[in-house]
C-alpha positions in Angstrom: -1.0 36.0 -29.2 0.1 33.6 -26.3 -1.0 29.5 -26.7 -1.9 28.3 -23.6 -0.9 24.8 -22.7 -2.0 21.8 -20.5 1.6 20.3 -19.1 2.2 16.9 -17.7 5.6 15.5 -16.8 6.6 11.9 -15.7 10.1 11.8 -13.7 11.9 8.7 -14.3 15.2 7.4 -13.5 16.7 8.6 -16.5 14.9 11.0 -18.5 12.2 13.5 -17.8 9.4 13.2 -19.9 7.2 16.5 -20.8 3.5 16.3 -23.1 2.0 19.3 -23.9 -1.4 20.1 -25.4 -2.4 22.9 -27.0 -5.7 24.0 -25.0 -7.4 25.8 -28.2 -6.4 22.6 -30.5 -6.7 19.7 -28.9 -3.6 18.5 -30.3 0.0 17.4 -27.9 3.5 17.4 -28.5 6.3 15.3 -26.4 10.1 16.1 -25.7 12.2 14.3 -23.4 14.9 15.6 -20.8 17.3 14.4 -18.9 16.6 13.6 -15.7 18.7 15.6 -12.5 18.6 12.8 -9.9 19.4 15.4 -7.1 16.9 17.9 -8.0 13.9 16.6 -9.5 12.5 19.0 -9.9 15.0 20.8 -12.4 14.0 18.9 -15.2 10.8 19.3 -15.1 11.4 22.8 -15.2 14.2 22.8 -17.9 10.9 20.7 -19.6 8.4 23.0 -19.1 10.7 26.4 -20.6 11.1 24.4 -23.9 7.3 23.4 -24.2 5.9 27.4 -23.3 9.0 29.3 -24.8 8.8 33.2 -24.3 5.2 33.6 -25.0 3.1 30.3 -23.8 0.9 29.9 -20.9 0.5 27.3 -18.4 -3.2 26.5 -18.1 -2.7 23.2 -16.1 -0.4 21.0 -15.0 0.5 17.6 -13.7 3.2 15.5 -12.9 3.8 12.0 -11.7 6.8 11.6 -9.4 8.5 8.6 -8.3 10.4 10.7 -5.4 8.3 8.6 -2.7 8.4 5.1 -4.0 12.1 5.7 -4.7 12.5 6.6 -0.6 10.7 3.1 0.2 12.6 1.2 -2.3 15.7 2.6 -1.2 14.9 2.5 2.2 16.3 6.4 2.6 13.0 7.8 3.7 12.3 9.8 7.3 13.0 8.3 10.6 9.7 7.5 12.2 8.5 5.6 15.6 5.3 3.4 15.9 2.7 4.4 18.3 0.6 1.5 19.5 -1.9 -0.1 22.7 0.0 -1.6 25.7 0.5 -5.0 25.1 0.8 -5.0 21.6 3.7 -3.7 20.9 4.9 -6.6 18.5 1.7 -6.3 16.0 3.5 -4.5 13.2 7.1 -6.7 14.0 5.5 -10.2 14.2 3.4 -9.1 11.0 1.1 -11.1 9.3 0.9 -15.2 9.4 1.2 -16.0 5.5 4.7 -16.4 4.4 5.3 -14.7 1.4 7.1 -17.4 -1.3 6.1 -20.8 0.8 8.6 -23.1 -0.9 11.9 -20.7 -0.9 14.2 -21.9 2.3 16.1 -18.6 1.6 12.9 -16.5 2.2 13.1 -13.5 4.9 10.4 -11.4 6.8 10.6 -7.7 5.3 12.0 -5.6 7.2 9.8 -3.2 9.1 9.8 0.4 8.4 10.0 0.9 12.4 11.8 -1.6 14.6 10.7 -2.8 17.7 13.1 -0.4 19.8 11.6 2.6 18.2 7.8 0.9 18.7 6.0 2.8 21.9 2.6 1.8 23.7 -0.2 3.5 25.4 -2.6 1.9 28.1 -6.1 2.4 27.1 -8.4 0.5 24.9 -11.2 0.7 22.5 -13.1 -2.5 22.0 -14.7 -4.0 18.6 -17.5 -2.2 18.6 -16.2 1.3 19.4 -16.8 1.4 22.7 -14.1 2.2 25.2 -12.9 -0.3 27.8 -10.2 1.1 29.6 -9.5 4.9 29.5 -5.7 6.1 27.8 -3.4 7.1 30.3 -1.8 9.7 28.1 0.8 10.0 30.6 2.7 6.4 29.3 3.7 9.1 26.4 5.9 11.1 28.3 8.2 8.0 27.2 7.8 8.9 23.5 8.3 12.6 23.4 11.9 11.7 25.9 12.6 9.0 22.9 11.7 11.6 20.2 13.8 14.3 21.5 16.6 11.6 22.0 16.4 9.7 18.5 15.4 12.8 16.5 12.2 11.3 14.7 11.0 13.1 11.8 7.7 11.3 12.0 5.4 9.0 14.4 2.6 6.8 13.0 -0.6 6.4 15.7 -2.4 3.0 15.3 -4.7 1.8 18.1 -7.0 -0.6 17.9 -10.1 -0.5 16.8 -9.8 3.3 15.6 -11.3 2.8 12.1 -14.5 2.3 14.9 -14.2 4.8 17.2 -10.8 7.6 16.4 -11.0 9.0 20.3 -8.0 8.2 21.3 -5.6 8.2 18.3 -6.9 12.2 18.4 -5.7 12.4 21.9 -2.4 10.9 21.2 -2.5 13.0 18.6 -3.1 16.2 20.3 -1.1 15.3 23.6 2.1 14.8 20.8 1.2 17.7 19.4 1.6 20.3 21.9 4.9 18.7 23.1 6.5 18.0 19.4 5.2 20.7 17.1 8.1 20.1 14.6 7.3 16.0 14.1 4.8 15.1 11.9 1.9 12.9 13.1 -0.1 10.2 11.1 -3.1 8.2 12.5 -4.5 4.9 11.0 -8.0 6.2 11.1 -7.6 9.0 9.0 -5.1 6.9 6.4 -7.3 3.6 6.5 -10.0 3.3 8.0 -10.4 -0.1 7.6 -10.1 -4.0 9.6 -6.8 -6.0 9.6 -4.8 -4.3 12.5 -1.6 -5.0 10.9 -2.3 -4.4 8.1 -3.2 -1.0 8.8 -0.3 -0.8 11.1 1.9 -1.3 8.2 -0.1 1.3 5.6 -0.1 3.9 8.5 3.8 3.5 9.3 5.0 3.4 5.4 2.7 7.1 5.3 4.7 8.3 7.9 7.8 7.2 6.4 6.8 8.6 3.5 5.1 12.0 4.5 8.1 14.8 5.0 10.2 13.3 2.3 7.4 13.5 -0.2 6.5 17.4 1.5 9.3 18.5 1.0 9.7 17.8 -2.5 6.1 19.0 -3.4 7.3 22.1 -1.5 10.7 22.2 -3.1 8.5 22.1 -6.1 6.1 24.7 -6.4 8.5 27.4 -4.9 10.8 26.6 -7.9 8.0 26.9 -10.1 7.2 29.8 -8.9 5.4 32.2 -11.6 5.0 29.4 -14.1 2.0 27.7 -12.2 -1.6 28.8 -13.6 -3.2 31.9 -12.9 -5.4 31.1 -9.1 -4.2 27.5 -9.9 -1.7 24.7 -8.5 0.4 21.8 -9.8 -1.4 18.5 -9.9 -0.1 14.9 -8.9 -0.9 11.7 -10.2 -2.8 9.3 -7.7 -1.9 5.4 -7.3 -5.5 4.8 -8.5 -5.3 6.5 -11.5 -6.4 10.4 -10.4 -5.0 13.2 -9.7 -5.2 15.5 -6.7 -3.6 19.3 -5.8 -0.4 19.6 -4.3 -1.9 20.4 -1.0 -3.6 16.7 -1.4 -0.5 15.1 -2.1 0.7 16.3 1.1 -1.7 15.5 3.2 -1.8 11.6 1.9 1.5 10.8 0.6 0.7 7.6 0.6 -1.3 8.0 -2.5 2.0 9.6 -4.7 3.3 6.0 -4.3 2.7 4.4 -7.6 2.1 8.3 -9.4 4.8 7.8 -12.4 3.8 4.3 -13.5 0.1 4.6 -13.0 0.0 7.1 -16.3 0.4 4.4 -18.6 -2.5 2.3 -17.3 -4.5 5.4 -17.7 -3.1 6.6 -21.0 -4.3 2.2 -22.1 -7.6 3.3 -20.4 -8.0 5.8 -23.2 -6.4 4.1 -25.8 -8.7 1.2 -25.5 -11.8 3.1 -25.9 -9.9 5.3 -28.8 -9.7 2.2 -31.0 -12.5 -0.6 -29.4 -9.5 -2.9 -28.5 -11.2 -4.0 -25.2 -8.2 -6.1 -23.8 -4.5 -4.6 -23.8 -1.4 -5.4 -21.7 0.7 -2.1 -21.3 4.3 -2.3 -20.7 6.5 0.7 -20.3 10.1 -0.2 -21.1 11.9 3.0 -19.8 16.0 4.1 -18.7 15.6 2.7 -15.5 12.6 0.1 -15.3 9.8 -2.2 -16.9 6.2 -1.4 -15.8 3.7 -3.6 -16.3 -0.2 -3.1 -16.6 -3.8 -4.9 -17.9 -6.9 -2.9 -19.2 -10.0 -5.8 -19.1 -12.9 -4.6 -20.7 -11.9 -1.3 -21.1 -10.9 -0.3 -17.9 -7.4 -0.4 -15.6 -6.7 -3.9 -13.6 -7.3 -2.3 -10.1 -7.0 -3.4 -6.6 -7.7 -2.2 -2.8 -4.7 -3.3 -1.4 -1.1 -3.5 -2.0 2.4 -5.1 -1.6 5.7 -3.4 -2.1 8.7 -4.5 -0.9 6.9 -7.3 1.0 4.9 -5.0 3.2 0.8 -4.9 3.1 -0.7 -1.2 2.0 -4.1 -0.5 2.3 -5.1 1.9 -0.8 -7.0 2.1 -4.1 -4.1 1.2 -6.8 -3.8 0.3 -10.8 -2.2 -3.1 -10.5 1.3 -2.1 -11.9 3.8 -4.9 -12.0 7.5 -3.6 -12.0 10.9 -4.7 -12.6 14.1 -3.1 -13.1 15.2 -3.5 -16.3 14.9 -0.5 -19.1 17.6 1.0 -21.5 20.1 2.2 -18.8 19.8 -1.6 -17.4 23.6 -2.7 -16.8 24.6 -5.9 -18.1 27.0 -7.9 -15.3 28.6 -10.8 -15.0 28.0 -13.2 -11.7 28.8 -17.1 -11.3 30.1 -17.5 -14.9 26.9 -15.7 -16.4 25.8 -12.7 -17.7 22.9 -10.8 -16.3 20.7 -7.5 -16.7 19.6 -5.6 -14.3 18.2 -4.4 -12.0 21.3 -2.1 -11.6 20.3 0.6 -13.8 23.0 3.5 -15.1 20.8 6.5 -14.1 21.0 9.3 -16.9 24.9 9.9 -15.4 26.8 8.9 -15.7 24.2 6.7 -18.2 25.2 4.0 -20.0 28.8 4.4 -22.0 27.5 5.4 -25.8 26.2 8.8 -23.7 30.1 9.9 -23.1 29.1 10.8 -19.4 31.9 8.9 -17.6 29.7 5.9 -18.0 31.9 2.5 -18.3 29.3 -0.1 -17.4 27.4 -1.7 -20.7 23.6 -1.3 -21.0 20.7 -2.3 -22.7 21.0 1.2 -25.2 24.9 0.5 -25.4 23.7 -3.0 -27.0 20.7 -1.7 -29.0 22.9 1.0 -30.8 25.7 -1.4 -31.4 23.2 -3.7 -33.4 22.3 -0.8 -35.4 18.5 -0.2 -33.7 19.5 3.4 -32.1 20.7 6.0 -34.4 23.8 7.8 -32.6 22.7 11.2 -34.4 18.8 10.8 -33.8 18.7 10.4 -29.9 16.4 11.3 -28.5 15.1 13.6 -31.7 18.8 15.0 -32.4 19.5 16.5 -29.2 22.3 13.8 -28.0 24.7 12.2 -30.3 25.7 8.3 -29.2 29.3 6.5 -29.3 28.8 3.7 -31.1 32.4 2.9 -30.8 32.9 3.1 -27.7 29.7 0.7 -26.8 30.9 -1.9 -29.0 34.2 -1.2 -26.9 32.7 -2.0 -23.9 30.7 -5.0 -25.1 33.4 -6.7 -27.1 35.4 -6.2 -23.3 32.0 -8.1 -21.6 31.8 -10.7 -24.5 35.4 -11.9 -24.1 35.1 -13.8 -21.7 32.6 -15.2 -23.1 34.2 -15.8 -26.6 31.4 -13.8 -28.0 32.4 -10.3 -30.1 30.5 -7.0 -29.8 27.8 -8.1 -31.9 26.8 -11.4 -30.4 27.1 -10.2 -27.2 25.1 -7.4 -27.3 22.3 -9.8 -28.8 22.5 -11.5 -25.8 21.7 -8.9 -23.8 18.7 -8.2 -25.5 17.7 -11.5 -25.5 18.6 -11.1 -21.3 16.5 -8.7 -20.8 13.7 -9.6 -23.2 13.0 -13.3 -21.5 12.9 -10.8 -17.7 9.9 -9.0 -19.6 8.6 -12.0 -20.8 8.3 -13.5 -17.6 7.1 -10.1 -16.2 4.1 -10.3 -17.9 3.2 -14.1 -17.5 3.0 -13.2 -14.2 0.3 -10.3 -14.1 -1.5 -12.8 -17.4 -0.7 -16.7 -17.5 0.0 -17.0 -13.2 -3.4 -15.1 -12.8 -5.4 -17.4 -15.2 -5.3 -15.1 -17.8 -4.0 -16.2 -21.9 -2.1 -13.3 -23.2 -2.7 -14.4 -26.6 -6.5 -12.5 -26.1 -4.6 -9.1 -25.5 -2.9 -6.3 -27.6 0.5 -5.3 -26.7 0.7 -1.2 -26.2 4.3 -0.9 -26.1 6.1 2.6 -24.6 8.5 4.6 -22.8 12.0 5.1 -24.4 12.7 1.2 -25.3 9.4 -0.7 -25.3 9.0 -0.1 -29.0 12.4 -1.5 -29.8 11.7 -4.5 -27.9 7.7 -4.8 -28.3 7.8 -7.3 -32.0 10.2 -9.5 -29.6 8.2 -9.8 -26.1 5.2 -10.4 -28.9 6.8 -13.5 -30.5 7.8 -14.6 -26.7 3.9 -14.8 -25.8 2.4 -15.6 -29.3 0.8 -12.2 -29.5 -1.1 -11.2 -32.6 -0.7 -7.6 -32.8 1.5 -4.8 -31.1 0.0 -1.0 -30.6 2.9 1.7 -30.5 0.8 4.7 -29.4 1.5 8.5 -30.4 4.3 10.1 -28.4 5.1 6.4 -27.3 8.2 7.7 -25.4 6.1 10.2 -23.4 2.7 8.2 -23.4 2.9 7.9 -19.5 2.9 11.5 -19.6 0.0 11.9 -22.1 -2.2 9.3 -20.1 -1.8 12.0 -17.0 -3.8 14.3 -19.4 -6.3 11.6 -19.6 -7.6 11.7 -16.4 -9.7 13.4 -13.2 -9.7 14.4 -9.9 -10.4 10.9 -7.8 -10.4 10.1 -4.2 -11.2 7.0 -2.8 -12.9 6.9 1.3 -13.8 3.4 3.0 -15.6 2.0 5.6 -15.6 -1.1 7.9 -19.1 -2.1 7.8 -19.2 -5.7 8.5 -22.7 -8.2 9.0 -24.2 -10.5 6.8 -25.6 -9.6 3.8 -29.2 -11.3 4.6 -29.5 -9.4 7.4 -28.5 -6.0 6.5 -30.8 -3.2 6.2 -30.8 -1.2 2.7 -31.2 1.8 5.3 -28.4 1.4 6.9 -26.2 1.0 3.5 -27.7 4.1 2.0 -26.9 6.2 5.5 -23.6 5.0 5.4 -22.5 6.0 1.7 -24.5 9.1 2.5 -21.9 9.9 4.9 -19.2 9.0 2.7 -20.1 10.8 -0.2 -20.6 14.2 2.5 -16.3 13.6 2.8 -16.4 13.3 -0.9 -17.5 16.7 -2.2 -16.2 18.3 1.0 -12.8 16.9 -0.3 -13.7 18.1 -3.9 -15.1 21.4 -3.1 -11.4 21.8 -1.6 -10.1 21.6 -5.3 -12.6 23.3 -6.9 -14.7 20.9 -7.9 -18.5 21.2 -7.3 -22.2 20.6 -9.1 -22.4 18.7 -11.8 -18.7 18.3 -12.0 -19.0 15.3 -9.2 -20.1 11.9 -9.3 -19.7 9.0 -7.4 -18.9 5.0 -7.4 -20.1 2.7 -5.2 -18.6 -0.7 -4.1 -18.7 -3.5 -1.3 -16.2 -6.0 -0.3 -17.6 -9.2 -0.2 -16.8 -13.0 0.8 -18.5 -15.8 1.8 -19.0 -17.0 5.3 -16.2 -18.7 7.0 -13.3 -17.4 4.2 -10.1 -14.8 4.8 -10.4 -12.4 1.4 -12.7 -10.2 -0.1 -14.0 -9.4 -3.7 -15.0 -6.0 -4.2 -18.6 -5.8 -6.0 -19.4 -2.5 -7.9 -23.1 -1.0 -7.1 -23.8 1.2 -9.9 -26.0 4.0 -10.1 -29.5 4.2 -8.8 -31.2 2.3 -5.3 -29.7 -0.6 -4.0 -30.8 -4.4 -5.0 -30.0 -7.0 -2.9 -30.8 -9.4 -4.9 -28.7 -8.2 -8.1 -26.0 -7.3 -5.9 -25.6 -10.7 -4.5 -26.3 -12.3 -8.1 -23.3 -10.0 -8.8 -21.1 -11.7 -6.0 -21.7 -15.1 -7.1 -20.8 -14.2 -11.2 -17.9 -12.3 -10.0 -16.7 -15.0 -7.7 -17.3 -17.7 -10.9 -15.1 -15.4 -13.4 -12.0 -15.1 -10.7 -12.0 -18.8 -9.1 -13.6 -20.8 -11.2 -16.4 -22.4 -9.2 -19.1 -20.4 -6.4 -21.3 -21.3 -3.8 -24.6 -19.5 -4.2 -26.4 -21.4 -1.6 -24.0 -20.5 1.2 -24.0 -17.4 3.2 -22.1 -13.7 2.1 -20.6 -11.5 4.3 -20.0 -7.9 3.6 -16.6 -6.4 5.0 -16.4 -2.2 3.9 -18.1 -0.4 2.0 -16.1 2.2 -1.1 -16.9 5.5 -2.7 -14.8 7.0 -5.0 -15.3 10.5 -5.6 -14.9 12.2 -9.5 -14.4 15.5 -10.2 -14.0 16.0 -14.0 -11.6 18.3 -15.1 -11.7 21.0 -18.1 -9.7 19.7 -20.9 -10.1 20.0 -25.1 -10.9 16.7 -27.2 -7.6 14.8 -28.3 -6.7 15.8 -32.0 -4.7 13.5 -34.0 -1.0 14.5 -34.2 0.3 17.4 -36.3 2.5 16.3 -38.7 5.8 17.6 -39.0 8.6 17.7 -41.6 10.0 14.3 -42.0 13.6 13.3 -42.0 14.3 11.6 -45.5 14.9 8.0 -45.3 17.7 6.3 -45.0 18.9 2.7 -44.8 21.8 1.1 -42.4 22.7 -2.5 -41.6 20.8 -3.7 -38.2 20.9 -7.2 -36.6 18.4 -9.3 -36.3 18.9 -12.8 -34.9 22.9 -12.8 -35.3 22.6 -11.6 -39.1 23.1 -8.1 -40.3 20.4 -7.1 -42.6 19.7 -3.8 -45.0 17.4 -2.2 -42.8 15.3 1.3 -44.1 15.3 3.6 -41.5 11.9 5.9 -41.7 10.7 8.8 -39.8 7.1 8.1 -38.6 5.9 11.5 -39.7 6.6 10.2 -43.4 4.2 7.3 -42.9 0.4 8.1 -44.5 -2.8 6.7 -42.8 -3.4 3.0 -44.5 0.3 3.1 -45.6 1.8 -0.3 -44.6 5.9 -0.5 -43.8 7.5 -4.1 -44.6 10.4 -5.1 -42.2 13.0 -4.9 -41.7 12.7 -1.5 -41.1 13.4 0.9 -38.0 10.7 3.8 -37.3 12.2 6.6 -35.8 10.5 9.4 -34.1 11.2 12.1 -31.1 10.7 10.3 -28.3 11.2 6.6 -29.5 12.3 4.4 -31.5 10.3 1.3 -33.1 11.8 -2.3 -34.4 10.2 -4.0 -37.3 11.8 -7.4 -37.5 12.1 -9.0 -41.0 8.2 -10.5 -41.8 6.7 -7.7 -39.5 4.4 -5.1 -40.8 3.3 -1.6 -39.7 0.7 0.4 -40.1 -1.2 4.1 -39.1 -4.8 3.5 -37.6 -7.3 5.8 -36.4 -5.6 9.1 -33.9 -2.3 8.2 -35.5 -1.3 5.2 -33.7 0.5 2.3 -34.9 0.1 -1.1 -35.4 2.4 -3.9 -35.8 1.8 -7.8 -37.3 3.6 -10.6 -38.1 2.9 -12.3 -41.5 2.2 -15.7 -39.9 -0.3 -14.2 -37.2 -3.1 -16.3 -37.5 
């Protein structure tokens, strides 16, 4: 008989991860391509013909793509124009009035995703309150659809003020563009944010638009090559910034959300891992080929925000706080100014770094880790690629001399590199944001996170170290984690004293009418659907906003504001419970759960027999067992120096280290001395 399987994938810069679970078990497997830079979506195919064979099923499946953030980063995404009222035409250009790093003499305005020349305006106006003060004269676009025609836009973004009050006239924009561009995509602000802070909605509005056919077009690309290997009546999922998923007719529509999809799965993969063993507090790091993701759980739940800020612009969206820097195994190593440096250049997966015999001549983080003896050349990843040793050491004994340094020494060094840049990494999400890492657990994944996990530990005086199941694939696994999710918004601004609990409960009413419509579109109905409730808060006279979660049941005014002044305490320190609180927008965020067995611990497969090799540890080679993870029993404790190997990752235990199986099969590391 045929299994049938739920399927996640997580592209990265270098290799394609795959998890599969088997839907009448419960229980997942994890391989790991590598990745096809031009094509996506090839691996994740390649992936998905290894995991069902001749005779599996695809029951459901989901992936997290980077394919959008990777436009913005790389500034390669569609060419769009900036539609905006007469006499504003600089709101998105002058941009905001904080200046992002206040003591840097070197520090420069982003760049805007549209420039002023390719910035239009429209007489007409809509005032604060939604009503209209001057009529559009739709005729002032004539100018755009000549310019469109002439600079062969791709896209326009439509932000007018006031639309998040009153959306008239961005829909007649809209449907005047419409009729005369059929081929260009349109994006208005009321529909992607519906929310105060004109440029910053401006900015969110554009970076969709810049975002939107590059992000189509690969979802399209997508499921046409997937062809006959999507479910039965179904569709591929994507992951959401906030920590859903959504169809791939969703994605689509709000590419904006794909933004953060690949990273996000490790937050939510923590989410579940927290509850899975009652450690409340966890920082999540994800050391992959290509880069370093960094993530909180508090509590039990995701570090979350409303807004964002990527490559210095303002987004307006739900998003698990992910804090990211490039530097992962294919990180090159460089010299500049007399000094060696990682990153953020990363090798890719080709040429890749040299020990891959692709044509790749730059040294990385992998060439250094197998030249210490951490990477087995014939083990990687799971025995399907065999590394050069030699000719890593090569390259690194080339980098080292001008440093007087040999292979060994040199390549310690650029662990040690790259180790203090994920240090640093996470004292800023922890120690800049008040928070003492020392309170946390370390989950450490991707590719190279468990190599470099018992390090980043000792770095920030950590006590223990989680190394999850499949730690190489866990983004992937955490996608299987999760629900459907969209978040909707509101501008609803008074004070709170003098707003009506009426008026509250008419307004999420409304909301939560767009939420099951928008769920009913997937599938998703009855029972299957609940909602969260939330208000953005601040007190009278101040800029920002805390966002205070409802709960279930009628609305207390009291509690709520009680709520407020506790939350406010917690982030800042002090409050001000005699002064006034203003309420700014209201939030819903729609669930719909998803079908999906219970997790069952890992099958255990045939281990490798174990071996023993020299590794380095602190400029000393040491005799160093080498252990396949399937050969470890629950309660079994490993002594280091010892090197846990597995299919999609590789774990260092330094000398005075200690491992050990726990409940679902994870593992935990400890240092002796740990108080």
């Amino acid at each position: 008989m045929s299994k049938s399987f739920r399927v996640s994938a997580d592209i990265g810069g270098t290799f394609t991860d795959i998890v599969y679970q088997d839907v009448a078990t419960g229980r997942c497997g994890a391989t790991k391509v590598l990745s096809t830079p031009d094509n996506p979506a090839l691996a994740v195919l390649q992936g998905i013909d290894q995991v069902l064979g001749d005779d599996g099923q695809l029951a459901f499946f989901v992936h997290g793509t980077t394919v959008g953030l990777n436009a913005l980063l790389t500034r390669k995404g569609s060419r769009v124009a900036l539609v905006t009222n007469e006499n504003f035409r600089d709101i998105y250009t002058i941009q905001g009035n904080n200046r992002g790093e206040i003591f840097s003499i070197q520090w420069n305005k982003p760049e805007p995703l549209a420039t002023l020349e390719h910035t239009y305006t429209v007489a007409g106006r809509i005032a604060a309150s939604g009503e209209e003060l001057e009529p559009l004269r739709l005729a002032d676009l004539d100018m755009v659809v000549a310019a469109c025609k002439r600079e062969d836009y791709d896209a326009i973004a439509i932000s007018l003020l006031f639309a998040f009050n009153n959306a008239a006239h961005e829909i007649a924009v809209r449907d005047y563009l419409a009729a005369r561009l059929p081929d260009v995509q349109l994006v208005m602000s009321h529909e992607v944010s519906p929310e105060w802070r004109e440029f910053e909605r401006t900015s969110t509005t554009v970076t969709d638009a810049y975002l939107a056919p590059v992000v189509r077009k690969y979802i399209a690309t997508l499921e046409a090559e997937m062809g006959d290997r999507l479910p039965d009546g179904g569709s591929l999922h994507v992951m959401e910034s906030n920590g859903g998923v959504m169809t791939a007719a969703t994605a689509s529509e709000t590419p904006l959300q794909t933004l953060l999809s690949g990273p996000v799965g490790g937050a939510i993969g923590g989410k579940s891992l927290s509850a899975a063993t009652g450690r409340g507090n966890l920082i999540c790091v994800d050391m992959g080929g290509t880069s370093f993701d960094a993530s909180l759980v508090i509590d039990g739940l995701p570090s979350a925000s409303n807004e964002a800020l990527l490559e210095g612009l303002p987004l307006q969206m739900s998003v698990v706080d992910i804090h990211v820097i490039g530097a992962g195994g294919g990180s090159i190593a460089w010299k500049e100014a007399g000094a060696v440096r990682v990153g953020p250049q990363s090798a890719g997966s080709r040429p890749g770094p040299v020990c891959y015999g692709l044509g790749g001549a730059d040294v990385t983080v992998s060439d250094a880790n197998l030249v210490l003896g951490r990477l087995d050349g014939a083990n990687f990843p799971g025995g399907e690629m065999t590394l050069d040793r030699e000719a890593a050491a090569g390259a690194l004994a080339g980098l080292g001399g001008d440093f007087d340094m040999g292979a060994e020494e040199m390549a310690q060094g650029v662990i040690d590199i790259v180790n203090a840049k994920m240090a640093d990494a996470i004292r800023t999400i922890t120690i800049q944001r008040g928070i003492d890492p020392r309170e946390f657990s370390l989950v450490a994944f991707g590719g190279a996170g468990p190599a470099q996990a018992a390090a980043l530990a000792e770095e920030l005086e950590i006590r223990e170290v989680i190394v999850p199941v499949h730690p190489g694939a866990f983004s992937a696994w955490g996608m299987l984690q999760t629900d459907v999710k969209h978040d909707f918004k509101e501008t609803l601004y008074s004070f709170w004293d003098q707003m009506q609990t009426g008026t509250l409960e008419t307004a999420f009413a409304g909301l939560e009418q767009k939420g099951r419509a928008f769920l009913a579109d997937e599938g998703i109905t009855g029972d299957r659907v609940v909602f969260e409730r939330a208000i953005d808060f601040r007190y009278y006279g101040q800029e920002y906003v805390l966002t205070i979660p409802l709960g279930d049941g009628a609305i207390d005014m009291d509690r709520v504001r009680a709520d407020f002044d506790a939350a406010y305490l917690r982030q800042y320190g002090h409050n001000s419970p005699e002064n006034r609180v203003e309420m700014a927008n209201i939030r819903l965020a729609a669930l719909g759960s998803l079908d999906r067995p219970e997790s069952a611990p890992p099958l255990r497969e045939e281990a490798r027999a174990e071996r023993a090799r020299d590794v380095w540890f602190a400029g000393t080679a040491h005799p160093t067992r080498i252990i396949d993870r399937n050969a470890i029993a629950e309660g079994e404790t490993v002594q280091g120096p010892a090197i846990i190997e597995e299919v999609t990752s590789t774990t260092l235990l330094p000398p005075r280290w200690t491992a050990a199986l726990i409940d679902g099969g994870h593992m935990t590391l400890t240092k002796e001395d740990a108080a």
